[in-house]
C-alpha positions in Angstrom: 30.8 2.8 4.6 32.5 5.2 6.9 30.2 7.2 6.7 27.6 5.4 7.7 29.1 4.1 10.2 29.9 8.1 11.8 26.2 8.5 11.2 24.9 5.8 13.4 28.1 6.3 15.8 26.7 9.8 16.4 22.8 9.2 16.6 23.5 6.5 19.1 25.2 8.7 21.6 22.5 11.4 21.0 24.9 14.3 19.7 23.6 15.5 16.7 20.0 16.1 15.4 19.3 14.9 12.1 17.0 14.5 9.2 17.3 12.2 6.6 15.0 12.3 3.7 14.2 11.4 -0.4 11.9 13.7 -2.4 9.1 11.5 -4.3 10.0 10.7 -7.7 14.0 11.1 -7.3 17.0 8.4 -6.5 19.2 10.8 -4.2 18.9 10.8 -0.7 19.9 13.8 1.8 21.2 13.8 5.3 21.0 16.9 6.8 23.0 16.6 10.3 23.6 19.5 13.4 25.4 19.4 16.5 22.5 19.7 19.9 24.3 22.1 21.7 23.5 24.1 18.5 19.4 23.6 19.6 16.7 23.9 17.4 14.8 27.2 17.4 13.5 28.6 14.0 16.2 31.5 12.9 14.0 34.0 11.8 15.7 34.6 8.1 14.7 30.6 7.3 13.7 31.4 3.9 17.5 32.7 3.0 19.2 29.5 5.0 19.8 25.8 4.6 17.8 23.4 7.1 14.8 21.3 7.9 11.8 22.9 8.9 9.3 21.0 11.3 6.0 22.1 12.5 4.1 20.0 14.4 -0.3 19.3 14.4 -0.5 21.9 17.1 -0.1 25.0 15.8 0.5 26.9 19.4 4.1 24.5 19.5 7.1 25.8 18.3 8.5 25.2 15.0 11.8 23.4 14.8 14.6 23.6 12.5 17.5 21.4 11.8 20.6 23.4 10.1 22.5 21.9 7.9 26.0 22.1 9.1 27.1 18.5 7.4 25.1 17.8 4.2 25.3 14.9 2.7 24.0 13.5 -0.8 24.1 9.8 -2.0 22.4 8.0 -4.4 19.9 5.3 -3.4 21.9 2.9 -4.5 24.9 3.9 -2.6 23.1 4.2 0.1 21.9 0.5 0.3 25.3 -0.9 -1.1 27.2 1.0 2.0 24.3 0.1 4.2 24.2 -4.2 3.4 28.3 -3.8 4.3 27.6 -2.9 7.7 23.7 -4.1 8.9 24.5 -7.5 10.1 22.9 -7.7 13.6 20.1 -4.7 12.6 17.2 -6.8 11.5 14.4 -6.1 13.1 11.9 -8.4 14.5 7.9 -8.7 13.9 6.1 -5.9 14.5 2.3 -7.0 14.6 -0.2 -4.0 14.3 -3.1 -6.8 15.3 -1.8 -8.9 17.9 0.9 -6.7 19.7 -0.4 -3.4 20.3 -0.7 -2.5 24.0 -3.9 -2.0 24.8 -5.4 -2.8 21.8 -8.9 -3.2 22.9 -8.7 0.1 25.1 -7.5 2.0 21.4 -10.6 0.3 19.4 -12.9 1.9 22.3 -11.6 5.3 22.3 -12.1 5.7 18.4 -15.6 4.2 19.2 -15.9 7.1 21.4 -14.4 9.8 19.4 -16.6 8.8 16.3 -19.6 8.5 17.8 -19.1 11.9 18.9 -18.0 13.2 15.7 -21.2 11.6 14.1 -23.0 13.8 16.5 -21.5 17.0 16.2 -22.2 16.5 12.4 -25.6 16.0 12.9 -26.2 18.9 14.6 -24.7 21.0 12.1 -21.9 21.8 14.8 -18.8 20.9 12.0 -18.8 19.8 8.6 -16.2 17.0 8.9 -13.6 16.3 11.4 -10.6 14.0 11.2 -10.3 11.8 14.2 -7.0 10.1 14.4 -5.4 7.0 16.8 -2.1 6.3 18.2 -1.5 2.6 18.9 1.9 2.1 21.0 4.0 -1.4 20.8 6.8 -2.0 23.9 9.6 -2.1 21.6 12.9 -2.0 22.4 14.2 -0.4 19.2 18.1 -0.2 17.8 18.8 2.5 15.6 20.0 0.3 12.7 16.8 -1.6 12.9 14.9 2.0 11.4 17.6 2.7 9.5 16.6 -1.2 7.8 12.9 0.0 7.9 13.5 3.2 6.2 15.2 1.5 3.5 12.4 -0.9 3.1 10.0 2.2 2.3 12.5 3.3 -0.1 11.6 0.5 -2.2 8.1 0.2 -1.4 7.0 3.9 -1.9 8.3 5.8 -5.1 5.9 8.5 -4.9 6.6 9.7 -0.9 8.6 12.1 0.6 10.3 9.9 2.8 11.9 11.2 6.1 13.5 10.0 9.1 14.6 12.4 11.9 15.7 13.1 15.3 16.1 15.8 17.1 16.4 15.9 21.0 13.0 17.1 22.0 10.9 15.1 19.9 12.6 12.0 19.5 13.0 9.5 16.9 10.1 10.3 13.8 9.8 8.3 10.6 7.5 9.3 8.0 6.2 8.4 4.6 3.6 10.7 3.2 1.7 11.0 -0.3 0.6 14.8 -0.2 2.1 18.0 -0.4 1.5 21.1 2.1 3.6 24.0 0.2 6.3 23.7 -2.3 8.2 26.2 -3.7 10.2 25.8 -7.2 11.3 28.4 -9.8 7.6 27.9 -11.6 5.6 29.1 -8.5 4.3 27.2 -5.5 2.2 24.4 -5.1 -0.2 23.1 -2.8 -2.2 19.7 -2.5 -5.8 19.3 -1.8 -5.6 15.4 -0.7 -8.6 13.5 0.8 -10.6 10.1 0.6 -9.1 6.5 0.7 -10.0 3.8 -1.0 -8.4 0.7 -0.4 -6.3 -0.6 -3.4 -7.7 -3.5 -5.0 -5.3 -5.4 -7.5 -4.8 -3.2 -10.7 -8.4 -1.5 -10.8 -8.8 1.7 -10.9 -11.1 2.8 -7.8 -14.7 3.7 -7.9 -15.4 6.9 -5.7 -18.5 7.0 -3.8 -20.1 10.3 -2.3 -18.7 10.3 0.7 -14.9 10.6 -0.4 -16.3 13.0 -2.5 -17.7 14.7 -0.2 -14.5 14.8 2.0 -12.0 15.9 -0.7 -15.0 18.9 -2.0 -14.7 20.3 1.6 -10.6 20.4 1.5 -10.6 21.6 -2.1 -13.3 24.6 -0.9 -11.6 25.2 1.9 -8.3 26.3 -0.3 -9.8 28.1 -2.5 -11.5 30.3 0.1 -8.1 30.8 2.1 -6.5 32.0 -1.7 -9.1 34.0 -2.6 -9.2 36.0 0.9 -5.5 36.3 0.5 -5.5 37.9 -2.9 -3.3 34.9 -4.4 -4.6 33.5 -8.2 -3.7 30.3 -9.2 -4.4 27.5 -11.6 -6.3 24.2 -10.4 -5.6 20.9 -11.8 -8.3 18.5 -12.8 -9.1 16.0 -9.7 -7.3 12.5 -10.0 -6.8 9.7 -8.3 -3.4 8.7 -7.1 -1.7 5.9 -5.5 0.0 5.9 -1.9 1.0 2.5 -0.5 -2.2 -0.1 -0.1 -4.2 3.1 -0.5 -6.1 5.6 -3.5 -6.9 8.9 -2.8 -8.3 11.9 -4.4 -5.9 15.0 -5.3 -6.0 18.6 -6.6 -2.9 20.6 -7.3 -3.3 24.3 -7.0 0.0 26.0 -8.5 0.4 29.8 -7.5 2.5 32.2 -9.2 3.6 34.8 -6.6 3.0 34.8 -3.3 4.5 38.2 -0.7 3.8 36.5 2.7 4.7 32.9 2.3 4.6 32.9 6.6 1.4 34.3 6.3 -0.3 31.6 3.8 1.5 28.5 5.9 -0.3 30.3 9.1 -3.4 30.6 7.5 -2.8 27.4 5.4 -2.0 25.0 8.5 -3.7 22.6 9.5 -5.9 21.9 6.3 -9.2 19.9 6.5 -7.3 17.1 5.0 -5.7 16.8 8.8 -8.3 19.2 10.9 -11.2 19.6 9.8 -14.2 22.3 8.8 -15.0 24.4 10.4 -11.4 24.8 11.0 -11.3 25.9 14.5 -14.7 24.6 16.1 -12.9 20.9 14.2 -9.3 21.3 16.4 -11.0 22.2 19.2 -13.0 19.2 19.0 -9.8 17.5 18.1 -8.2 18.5 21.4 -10.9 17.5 23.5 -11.9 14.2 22.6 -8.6 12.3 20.9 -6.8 10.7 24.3 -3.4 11.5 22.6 -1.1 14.5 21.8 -0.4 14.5 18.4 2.9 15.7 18.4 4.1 16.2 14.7 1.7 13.5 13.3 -0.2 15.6 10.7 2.1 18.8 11.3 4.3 19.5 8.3 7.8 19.5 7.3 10.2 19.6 4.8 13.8 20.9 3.4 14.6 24.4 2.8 16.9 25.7 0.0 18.1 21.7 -0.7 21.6 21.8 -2.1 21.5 25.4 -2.5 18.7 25.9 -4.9 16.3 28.4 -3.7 13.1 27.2 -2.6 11.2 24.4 0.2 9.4 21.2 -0.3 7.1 21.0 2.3 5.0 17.5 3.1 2.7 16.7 5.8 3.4 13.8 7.7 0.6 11.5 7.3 2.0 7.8 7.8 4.4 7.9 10.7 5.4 6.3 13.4 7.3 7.9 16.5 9.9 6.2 18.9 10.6 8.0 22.7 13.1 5.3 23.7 10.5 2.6 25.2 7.6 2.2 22.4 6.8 2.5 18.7 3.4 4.6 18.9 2.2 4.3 15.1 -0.6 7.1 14.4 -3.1 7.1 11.4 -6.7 8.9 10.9 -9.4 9.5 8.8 -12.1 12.4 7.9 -15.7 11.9 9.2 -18.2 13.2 7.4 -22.2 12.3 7.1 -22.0 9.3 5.5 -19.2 7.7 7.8 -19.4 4.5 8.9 -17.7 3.5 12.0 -16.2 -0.3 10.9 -15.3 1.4 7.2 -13.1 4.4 9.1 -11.5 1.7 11.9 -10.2 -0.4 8.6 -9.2 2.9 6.7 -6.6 3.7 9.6 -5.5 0.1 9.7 -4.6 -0.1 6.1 -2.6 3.7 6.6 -0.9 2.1 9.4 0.5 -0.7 7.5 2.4 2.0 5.4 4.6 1.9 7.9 4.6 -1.5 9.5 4.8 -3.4 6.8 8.6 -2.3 6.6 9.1 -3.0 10.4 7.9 -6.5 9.6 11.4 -7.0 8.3 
């Protein structure tokens, strides 16, 4: 309990960034925790440290890093117990996606917008597919706790997620769940995702892909194995499958690589995928940056911990379903690949159902 109770202590006043996170597929959770007058610049011999690497959608910011000068491991179990001793007074209240969004009219027509225009440039043969994203803010007066609550909730909810909440003083209060791997190193090699196409999930039937997610995931999964072959790299692709992430299917490749020289050269070239960007990649950002009304901040950037509990290696994850806090609103951000065969109402609901990831466990 006293430990928890430091933690929150500590986050409240602001002195420490932070990052607390659960691999997929594991019961431990770690804290990784700094002191800010440490900052939060990327030491340039990352791959031999202990921290939290954080790279946001726009590749021209910097990366950040949280060291891990207090580490902490707990079961989940542990975790909850010590939590349920302390949260009275941290549930949160409603948070309606529908009803309660600010501006919820004036978001609806800006994806109009952005669509349309998408639908365009793909007609003209100008990109391939583009992902166009939204950020819908909610005037929430948050308590720490009440995330802390949230987070737990997704715990629960979301086996198969890297699950990560962290702060840091520049970019605030993140939360993320997300389904799909950007770069993982183990001792059997590294592995990357090729992740695209949603279906929603429909009681226990298995879902019935139609060409236009398979469309979406054949451009991510070509635009891999281009980037590997121009970097020299051989690997081993699995079969395509269909895998489960919340409310939501999706379609996945695993590419597993057994050696690679220049791991800061493959994340440059590797970031941001299709899955997030688009193809072509840079005509797709650009488009990105001119038409979404919103700075993406690290919504579909990556991160992940490096060398966890001293085993060499880094799980990287990009962070899909997320929902950022700057001290006066919850701005909840979700998007979806458009491709020829989009259809406006069908890509609206898609980001919908990916933004109740996260608000169904801030409806608490």
């Amino acid at each position: 309990m006293l430990v928890f109770e430091n933690f929150i202590k500590k986050v409240q006043l602001g002195s420490v960034s932070f990052a607390l996170f659960r691999e997929p597929h594991t019961n431990e959770l770690h804290f990784f925790m700094q002191d800010i007058t440490q900052g939060n610049a990327l030491p340039k011999n990352w791959q031999n440290q202990t921290g939290f690497y954080i790279q946001g959608f726009d590749k021209s910011d910097k990366i950040k890093w949280i060291y891990a000068d207090q580490y902490i491991k707990i079961s989940v179990n542990d975790f909850k117990l010590s939590w349920d001793s302390i949260a009275d007074g941290y549930k949160i209240k409603e948070v309606d996606l529908e009803s309660k969004t600010v501006y919820s009219q004036v978001f609806r027509e800006a994806y109009n917008n952005s669509f349309n225009k998408a639908q365009k440039a793909i007609e003209k043969g100008e990109l391939k597919k583009v992902v166009i994203s939204r950020c819908d803010k909610q005037d929430y007066p948050l308590k720490w706790g009440e995330m802390i609550q949230a987070y737990i909730e997704a715990l629960e909810l979301y086996p198969s997620a890297f699950i990560n909440l962290m702060y840091t003083p520049e970019e605030g209060l993140w939360f993320g769940v997300s389904p799909e791997v950007f770069l993982v190193k183990t001792s059997e090699g590294y592995v990357i995702d090729a992740l695209a196409g949603s279906l929603k999930k429909t009681e226990d039937l298995q879902p019935e892909w139609g060409d236009k997610e398979k469309k979406e995931q054949g451009l991510v999964e070509l635009y891999i194995e281009s980037l590997l072959d121009d970097l020299g790299l051989t690997y081993q692709k699995s079969k395509t499958e269909s895998i489960l992430a919340g409310n939501l299917w999706h379609l996945r490749s695993r590419y597993v690589i057994d050696e690679i020289n220049e791991v800061n050269a493959l994340i440059a070239a590797l970031h941001p995928t299709p899955a997030v960007c688009g193809m072509p990649k840079w005509d797709s950002m650009d488009f990105i940056v001119e038409n979404e009304s919103y700075d993406r901040g690290l919504y579909a950037g990556f991160w992940g911990p490096v060398n966890l509990a001293h085993q060499q290696g880094f799980q990287f994850y990009v962070n899909l379903r997320c929902v950022h806090w700057d001290g006066d609103y919850l701005s909840f951000f979700a998007g979806g690949g458009i491709v020829e065969d989009s259809n406006l109402d069908k890509e609206w609901e898609e980001t919908q159902l990916k933004m109740k990831t996260i608000g169904d466990v801030l409806t608490l």
